[in-house]
C-alpha positions as CSV (number, residue, x, y, z in Angstrom):
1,X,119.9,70.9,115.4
2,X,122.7,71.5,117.6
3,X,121.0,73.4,120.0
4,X,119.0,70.1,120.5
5,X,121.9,68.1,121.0
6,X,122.4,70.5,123.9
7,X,119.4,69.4,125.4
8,X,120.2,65.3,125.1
9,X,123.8,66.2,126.5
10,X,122.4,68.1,129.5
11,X,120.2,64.9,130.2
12,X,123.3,62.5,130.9
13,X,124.7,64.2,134.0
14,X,126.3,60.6,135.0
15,X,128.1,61.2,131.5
16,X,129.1,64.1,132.4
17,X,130.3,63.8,136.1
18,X,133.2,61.4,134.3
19,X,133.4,63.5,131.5
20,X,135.7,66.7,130.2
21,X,133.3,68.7,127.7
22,X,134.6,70.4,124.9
23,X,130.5,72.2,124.6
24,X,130.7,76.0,123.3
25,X,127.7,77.2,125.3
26,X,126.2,81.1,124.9
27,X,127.2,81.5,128.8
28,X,130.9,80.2,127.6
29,X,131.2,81.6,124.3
30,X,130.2,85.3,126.2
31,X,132.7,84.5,128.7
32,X,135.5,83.8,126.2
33,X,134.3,87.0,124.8
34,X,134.1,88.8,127.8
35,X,136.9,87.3,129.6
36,X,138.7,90.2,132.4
37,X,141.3,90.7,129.5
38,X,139.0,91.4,126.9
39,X,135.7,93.6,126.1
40,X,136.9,97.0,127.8
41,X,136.2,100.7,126.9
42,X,137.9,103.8,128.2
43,X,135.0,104.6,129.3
44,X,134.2,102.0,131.5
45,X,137.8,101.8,132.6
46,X,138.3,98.6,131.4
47,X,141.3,96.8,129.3
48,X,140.3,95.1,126.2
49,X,142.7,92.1,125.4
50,X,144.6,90.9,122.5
51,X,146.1,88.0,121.8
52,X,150.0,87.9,120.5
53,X,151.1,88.0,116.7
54,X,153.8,88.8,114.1
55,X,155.3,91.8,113.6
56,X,153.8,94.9,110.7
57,X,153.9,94.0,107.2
58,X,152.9,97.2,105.3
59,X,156.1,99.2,106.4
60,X,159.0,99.9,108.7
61,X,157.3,101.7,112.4
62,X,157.4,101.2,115.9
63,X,154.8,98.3,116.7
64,X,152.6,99.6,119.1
65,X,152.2,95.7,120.3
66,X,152.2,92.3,119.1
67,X,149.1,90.9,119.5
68,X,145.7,90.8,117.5
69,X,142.9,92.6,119.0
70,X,139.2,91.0,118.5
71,X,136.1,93.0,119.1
72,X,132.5,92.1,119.5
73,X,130.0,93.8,117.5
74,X,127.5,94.7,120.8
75,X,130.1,95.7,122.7
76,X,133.3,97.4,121.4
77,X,131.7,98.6,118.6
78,X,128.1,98.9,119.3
79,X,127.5,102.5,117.0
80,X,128.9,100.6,113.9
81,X,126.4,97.4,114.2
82,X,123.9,96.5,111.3
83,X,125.3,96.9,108.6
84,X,126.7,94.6,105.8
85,X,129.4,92.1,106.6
86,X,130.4,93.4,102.9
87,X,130.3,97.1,103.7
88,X,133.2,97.5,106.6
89,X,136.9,98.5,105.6
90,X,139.7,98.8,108.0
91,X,142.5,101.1,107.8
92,X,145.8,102.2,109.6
93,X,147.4,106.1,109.0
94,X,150.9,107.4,109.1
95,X,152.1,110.5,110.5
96,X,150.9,112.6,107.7
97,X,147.5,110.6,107.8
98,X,147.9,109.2,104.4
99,X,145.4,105.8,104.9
100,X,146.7,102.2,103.9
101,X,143.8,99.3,104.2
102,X,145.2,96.5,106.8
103,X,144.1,92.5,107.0
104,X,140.5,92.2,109.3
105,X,138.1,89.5,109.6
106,X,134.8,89.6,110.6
107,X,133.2,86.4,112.2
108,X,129.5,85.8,112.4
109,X,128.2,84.1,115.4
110,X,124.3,82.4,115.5
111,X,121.7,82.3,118.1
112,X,123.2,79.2,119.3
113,X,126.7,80.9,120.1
114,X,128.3,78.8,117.3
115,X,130.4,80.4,114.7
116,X,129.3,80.4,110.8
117,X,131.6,78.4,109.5
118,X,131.0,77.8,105.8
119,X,133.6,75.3,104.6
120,X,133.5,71.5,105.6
121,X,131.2,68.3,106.0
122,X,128.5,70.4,107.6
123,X,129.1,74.3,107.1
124,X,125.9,76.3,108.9
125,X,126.0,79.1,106.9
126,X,122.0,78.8,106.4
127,X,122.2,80.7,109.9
128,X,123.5,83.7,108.4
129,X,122.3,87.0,108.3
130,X,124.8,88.7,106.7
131,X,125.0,91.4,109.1
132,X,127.6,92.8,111.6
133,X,125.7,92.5,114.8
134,X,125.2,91.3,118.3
135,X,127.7,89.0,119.7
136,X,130.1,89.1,115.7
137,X,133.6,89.3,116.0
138,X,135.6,92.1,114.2
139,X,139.2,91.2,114.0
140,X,142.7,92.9,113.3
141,X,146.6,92.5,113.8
142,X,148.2,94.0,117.0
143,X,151.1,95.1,114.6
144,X,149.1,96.9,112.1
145,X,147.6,99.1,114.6
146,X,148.7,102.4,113.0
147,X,149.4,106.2,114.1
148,X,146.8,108.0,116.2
149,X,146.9,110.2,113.5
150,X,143.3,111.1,111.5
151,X,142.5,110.2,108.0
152,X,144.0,113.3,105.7
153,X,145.3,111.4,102.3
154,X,143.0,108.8,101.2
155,X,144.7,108.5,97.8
156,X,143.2,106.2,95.4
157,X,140.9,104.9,98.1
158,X,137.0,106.5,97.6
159,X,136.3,108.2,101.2
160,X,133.5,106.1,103.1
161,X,130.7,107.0,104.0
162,X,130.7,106.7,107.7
163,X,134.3,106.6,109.2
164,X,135.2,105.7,113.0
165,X,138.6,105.9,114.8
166,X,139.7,102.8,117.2
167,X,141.9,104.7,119.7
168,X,144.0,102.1,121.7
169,X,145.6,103.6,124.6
170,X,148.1,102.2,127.6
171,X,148.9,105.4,129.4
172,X,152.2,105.9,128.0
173,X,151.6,104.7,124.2
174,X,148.4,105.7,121.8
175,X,147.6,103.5,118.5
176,X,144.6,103.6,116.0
177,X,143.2,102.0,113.2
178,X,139.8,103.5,111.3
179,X,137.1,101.6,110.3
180,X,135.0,102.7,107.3
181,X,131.6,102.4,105.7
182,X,130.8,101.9,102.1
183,X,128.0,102.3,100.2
184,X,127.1,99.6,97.8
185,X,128.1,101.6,94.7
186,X,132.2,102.6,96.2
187,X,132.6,98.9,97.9
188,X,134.6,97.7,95.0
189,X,136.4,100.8,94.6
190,X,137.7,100.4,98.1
191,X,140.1,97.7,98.1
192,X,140.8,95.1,100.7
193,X,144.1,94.6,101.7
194,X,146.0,91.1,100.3
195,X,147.2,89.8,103.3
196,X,146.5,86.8,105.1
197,X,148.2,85.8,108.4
198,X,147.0,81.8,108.2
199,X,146.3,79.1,105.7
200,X,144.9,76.1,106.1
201,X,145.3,73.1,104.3
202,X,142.2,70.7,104.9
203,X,144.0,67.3,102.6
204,X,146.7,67.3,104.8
205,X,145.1,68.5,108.1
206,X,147.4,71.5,108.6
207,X,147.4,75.0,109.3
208,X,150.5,76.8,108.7
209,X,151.7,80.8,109.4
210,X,154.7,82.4,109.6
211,X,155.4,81.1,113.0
212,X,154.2,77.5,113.1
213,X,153.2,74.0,111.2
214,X,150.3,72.7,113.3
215,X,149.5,69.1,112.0
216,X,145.9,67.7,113.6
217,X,145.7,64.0,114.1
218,X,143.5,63.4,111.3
219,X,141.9,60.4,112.9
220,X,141.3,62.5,116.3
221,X,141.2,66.1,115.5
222,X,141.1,67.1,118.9
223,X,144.7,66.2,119.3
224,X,148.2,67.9,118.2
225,X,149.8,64.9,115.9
226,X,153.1,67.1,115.8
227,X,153.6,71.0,115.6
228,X,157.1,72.9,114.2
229,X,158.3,76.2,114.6
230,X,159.8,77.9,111.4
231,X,163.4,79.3,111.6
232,X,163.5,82.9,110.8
233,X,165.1,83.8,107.6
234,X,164.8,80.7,106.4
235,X,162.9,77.8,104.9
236,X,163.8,75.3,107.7
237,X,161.4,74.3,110.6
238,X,162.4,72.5,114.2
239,X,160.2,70.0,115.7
240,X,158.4,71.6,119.0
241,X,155.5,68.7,120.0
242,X,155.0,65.3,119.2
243,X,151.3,65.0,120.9
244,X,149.1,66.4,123.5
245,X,147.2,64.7,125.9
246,X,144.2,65.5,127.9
247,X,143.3,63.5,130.9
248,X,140.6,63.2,133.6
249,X,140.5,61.0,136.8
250,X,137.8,60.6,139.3
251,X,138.5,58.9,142.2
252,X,134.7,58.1,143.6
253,X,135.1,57.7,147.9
254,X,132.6,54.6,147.5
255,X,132.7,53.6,144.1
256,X,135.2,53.2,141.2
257,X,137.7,54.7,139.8
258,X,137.2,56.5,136.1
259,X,140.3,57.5,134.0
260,X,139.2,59.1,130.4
261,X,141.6,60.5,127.7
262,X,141.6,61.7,124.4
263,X,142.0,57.7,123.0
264,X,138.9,57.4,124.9
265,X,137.2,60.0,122.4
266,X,136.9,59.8,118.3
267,X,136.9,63.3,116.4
268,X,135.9,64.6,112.8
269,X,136.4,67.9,111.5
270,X,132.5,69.0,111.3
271,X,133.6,72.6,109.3
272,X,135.5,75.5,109.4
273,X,136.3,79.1,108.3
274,X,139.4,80.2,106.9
275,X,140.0,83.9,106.9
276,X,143.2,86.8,106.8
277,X,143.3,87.0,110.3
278,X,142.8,83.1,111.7
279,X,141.6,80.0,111.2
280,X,138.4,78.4,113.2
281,X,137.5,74.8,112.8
282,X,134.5,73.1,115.0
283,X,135.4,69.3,115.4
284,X,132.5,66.6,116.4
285,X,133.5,63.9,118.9
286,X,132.1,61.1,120.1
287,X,132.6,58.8,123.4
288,X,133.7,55.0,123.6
289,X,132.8,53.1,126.2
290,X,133.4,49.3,126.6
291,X,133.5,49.0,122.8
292,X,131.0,51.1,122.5
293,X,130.6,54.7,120.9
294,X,128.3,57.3,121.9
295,X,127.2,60.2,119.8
296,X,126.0,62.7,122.2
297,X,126.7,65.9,119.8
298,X,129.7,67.5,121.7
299,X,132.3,69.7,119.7
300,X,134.4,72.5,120.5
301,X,135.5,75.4,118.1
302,X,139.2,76.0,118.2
303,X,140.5,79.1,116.9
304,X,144.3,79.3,115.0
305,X,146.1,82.7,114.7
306,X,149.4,83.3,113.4
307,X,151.2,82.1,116.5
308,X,148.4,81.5,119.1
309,X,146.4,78.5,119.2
310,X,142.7,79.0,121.4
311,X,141.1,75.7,122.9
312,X,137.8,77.4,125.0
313,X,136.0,74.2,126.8
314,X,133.6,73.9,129.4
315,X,133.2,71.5,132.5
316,X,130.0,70.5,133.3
317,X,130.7,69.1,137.0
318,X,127.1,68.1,138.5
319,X,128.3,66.7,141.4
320,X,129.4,67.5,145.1
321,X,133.5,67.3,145.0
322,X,133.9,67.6,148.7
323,X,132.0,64.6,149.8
324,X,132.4,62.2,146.7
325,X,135.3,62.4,145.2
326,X,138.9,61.4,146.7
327,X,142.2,63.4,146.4
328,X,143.4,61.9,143.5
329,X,140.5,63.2,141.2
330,X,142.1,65.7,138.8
331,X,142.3,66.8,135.4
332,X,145.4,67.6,133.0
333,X,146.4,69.1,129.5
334,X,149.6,68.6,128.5
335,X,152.1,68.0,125.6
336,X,155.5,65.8,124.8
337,X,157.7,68.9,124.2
338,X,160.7,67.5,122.2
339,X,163.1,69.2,124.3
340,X,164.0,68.4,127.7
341,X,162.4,71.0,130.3
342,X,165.6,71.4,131.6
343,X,167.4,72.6,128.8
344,X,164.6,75.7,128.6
345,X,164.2,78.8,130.9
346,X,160.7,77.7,132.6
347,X,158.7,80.4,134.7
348,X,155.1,80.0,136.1
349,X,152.9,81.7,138.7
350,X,151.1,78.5,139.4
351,X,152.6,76.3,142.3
352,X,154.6,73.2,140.5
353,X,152.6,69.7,140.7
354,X,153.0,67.6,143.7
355,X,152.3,63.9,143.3
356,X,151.1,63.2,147.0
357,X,147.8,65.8,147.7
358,X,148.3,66.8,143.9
359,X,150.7,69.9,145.1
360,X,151.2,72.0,147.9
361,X,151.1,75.3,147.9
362,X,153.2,77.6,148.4
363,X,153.5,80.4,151.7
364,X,152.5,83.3,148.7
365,X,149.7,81.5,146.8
366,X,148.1,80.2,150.4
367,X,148.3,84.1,152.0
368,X,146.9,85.9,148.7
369,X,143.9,85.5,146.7
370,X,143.4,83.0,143.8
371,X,145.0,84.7,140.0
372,X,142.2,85.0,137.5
373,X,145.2,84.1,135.0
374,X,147.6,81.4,135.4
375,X,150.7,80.9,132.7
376,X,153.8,79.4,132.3
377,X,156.4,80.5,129.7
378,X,159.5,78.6,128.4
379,X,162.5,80.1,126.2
380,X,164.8,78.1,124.3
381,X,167.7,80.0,122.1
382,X,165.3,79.4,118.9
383,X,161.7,79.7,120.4
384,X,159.6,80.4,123.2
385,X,156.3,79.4,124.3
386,X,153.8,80.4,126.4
387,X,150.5,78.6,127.8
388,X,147.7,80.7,129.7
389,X,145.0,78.8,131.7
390,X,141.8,80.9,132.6
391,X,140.2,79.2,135.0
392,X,136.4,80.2,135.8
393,X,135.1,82.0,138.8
394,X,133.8,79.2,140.7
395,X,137.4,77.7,140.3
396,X,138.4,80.9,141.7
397,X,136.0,81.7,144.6
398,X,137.0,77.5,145.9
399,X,140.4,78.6,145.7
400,X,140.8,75.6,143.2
401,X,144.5,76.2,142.1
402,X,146.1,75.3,138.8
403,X,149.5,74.0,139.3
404,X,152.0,72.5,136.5
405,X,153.8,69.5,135.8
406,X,157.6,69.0,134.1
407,X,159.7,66.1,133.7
408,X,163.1,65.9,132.5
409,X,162.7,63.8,129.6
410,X,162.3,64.6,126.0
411,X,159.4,63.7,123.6
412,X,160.7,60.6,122.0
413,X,161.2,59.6,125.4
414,X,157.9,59.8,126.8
415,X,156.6,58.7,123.3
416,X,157.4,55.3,124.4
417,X,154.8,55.1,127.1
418,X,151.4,53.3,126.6
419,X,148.7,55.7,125.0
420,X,146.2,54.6,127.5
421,X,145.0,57.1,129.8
422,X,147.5,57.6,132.6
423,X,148.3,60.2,135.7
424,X,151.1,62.2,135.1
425,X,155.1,60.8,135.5
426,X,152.6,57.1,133.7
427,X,151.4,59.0,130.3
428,X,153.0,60.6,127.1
429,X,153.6,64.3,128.6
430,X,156.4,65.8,129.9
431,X,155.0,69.5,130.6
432,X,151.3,69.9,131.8
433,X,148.3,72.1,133.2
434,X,146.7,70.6,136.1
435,X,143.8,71.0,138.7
436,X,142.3,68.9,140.9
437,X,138.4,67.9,140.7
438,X,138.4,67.4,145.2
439,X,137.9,71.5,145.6
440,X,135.5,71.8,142.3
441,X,132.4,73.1,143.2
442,X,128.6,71.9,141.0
443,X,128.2,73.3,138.4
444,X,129.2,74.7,134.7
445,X,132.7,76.1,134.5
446,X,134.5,78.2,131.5
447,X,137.6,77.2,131.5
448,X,140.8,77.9,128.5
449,X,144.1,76.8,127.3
450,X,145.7,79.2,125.1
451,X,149.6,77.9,123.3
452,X,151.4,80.6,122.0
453,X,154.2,79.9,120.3
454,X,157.0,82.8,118.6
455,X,160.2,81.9,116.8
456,X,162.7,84.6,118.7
457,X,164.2,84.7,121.9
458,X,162.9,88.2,123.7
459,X,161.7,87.2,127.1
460,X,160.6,90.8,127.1
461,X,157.7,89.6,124.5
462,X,156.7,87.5,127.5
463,X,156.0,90.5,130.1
464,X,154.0,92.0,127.3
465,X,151.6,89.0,127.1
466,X,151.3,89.5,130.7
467,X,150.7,93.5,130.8
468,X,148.0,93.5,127.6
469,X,145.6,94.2,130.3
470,X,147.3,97.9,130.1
471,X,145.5,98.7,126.8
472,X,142.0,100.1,127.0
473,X,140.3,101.3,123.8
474,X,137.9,103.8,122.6
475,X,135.6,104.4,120.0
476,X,134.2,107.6,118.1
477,X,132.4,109.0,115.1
478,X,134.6,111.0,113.0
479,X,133.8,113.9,110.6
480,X,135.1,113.0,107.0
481,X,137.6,115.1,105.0
């Protein structure tokens, strides 16, 4: 029925002029798919995008890069559609071809854009058709990206019966993995590789990797209680965020003044998928409103990989900005980092947050167009993180500019402040994502916050996040030996 709650939340534009929806729509779930960095072929001259990861587990090589690469069944791999989920292996080669099976996931997604999630209060796995198809996700591990080197030693492994090579390719560096075919009689012959990037442990509301602890509040699971970062080496863990906040003011010319944030909103894990490569969970929330709480069927599907964390939402905005709303309206997403911002090594191409106007911008961003990517990394001696916003292309044909916030405090100092919705330098954040609502124009936008997080210091890491546009990728049918 959730395409029905659609429908009933489409019907409350009032709602949703105040409101910040977390609603996976098809348009939004096609864009996240389809984002610039993403769904490219050499062909078409187009980068596809990964997102960043740990390094190879299965044996000592050059990583080709760090990141895990997801590809839609309809359009990266559109000859190896229709088939059974259960039929598809992935493998890497060495130099001497000898094949090794790597860690993939496949994710089915339904006529209604959502994922089939098959764990939880309300798993939907009745929409299942148990085929690779259409908008499905295939995904695999940056770092087990292998040689660009054809299948020639299969070993043990039975040979498949269809077998196609992934050729990733940045101009300077070539990678490939194989994907493979099995009939129904050699499927259990062909083992699957053992090993799983992320784990989830629903009890205690926690997934965990190799990188991070990420701890939901389990009485609002659209909020970060706290998340660590694991020491390398080593069994101990340092605290990186004690909360996140989102927040959304609008400041009506003639009327009222609304403030929203996420106390204003209740949350229940509604299911979730845990697989080798990452972790999805949808969460249900509902809307209070002097005392009261409405269900109007809005979730969001967030998506957990080893050390990225993938919060796609949508704005539903049915109103003209320009002439009814005042300066002040705005939206942020932020977090109270325990360290102080000033003890980290903070870059950004968005303009830094101005309290009067919101911010000003500065002589480069006024003279050149709006970025169709906006991030801001931080490096501490231990850590780093980095935060992407994408915003959508109406954002970026007004010229609506992202800008972000810091403030010299730590965590446990802004901890202290009230949990009531609050504009920034008032609320529990001390590093933020902002825009402002005055230049939105009507209309749905597809908007994302991606968090990576890594546990080294290599600022070069950083440039690669930024450069992943680089990689293009091609696939062919191969002849079997």
């Amino acid at each position: 029925m959730r395409h029905l709650k659609r429908k009933f939340l489409r019907a409350l534009p009032l709602f949703l002029s105040l409101c910040f929806t977390f609603e996976i729509s098809a348009e939004s779930k096609q864009n996240q798919i389809n984002d610039k960095r993403t769904r490219k072929t050499l062909e078409e001259k187009k980068p596809l995008i990964p997102m960043e990861i740990k390094k190879t587990f299965v044996q000592k090589k050059e990583v080709l890069h760090t990141a895990p690469v997801v590809m839609v069944a309809s359009l990266d791999l559109k000859y190896l559609q229709y088939h059974p989920l259960d039929s598809y292996r992935v493998f890497q080669t060495d130099k001497e071809g000898t094949v090794s099976p790597i860690p993939f996931q496949i994710d089915e997604i339904d006529l209604y854009s959502d994922y089939i999630l098959p764990s939880g209060p309300n798993p939907n796995t009745a929409f299942s058709n148990k085929i690779f198809d259409n908008r499905d996700e295939l995904s695999i591990m940056g770092a087990d990206i292998g040689e660009a080197v054809r299948p020639q030693n299969w070993g043990k492994m039975p040979k498949p019966r269809l077998l196609y090579e992934v050729l990733f390719d940045n101009g300077k560096r070539k990678g490939a993995v194989y994907i493979g075919l099995y009939s129904k009689s050699k499927r259990t012959e062909a083992s699957l590789s053992k090993k799983k990037y992320v784990h989830f442990d629903m009890k205690r509301a926690e997934v965990i990797t190799n990188k991070y602890i990420y701890d939901f509040g389990q009485k609002n699971y659209l909020v970060i209680k706290e998340a660590h970062i694991k020491k390398q080496e080593t069994e101990k863990t340092i605290k990186l965020l004690d909360d996140s906040t989102f927040f959304l003011q609008v400041d009506f010319k003639y009327f009222l003044t609304f403030r929203l944030n996420q106390s204003d909103i209740e949350s229940e894990l509604d299911a979730y998928r845990l697989g080798p490569i990452r972790a999805i969970a949808r969460v249900n929330f509902t809307y209070k409103f002097l005392s009261m709480n409405f269900d109007l069927g809005m979730y969001t599907e967030v998506s957990f990989f080893p050390n990225a964390i993938f919060l796609p939402a949508v704005i539903d905005h049915p109103i003209d900005s320009e002439k009814t709303l005042n300066e002040e309206s705005l939206f942020y997403y932020g977090f109270a980092l325990m360290e102080n911002p000033k003890n980290l090594k903070i870059n950004s191409n968005m303009p830094q947050y101005e309290k009067k106007g919101l911010f000003k911008l500065p002589d480069f961003l006024s003279k050149n167009p709006m970025e169709d990517l906006y991030w801001l990394s931080a490096v501490h001696p231990e850590y780093m993180i980095y935060i992407e916003f994408k915003p959508s292309e109406k954002m970026i044909q007004s010229q609506s500019f992202p800008s972000y916030y810091l403030e010299n405090k730590t965590g446990p100092e802004v901890m202290k402040r009230r949990k009531t919705a609050a504009p920034l330098g008032e609320s529990r954040v001390n590093v933020a994502v902002s825009f402002s609502l005055k230049d939105l124009k009507k209309g749905l936008h597809d908007v994302s916050f991606h968090l990576f997080l890594d546990n080294i210091n290599k600022p070069e890491k950083l440039d690669e996040y930024k450069k992943l546009d680089n990689w293009q990728m091609a696939t062919s049918k191969l002849k079997i030996k």
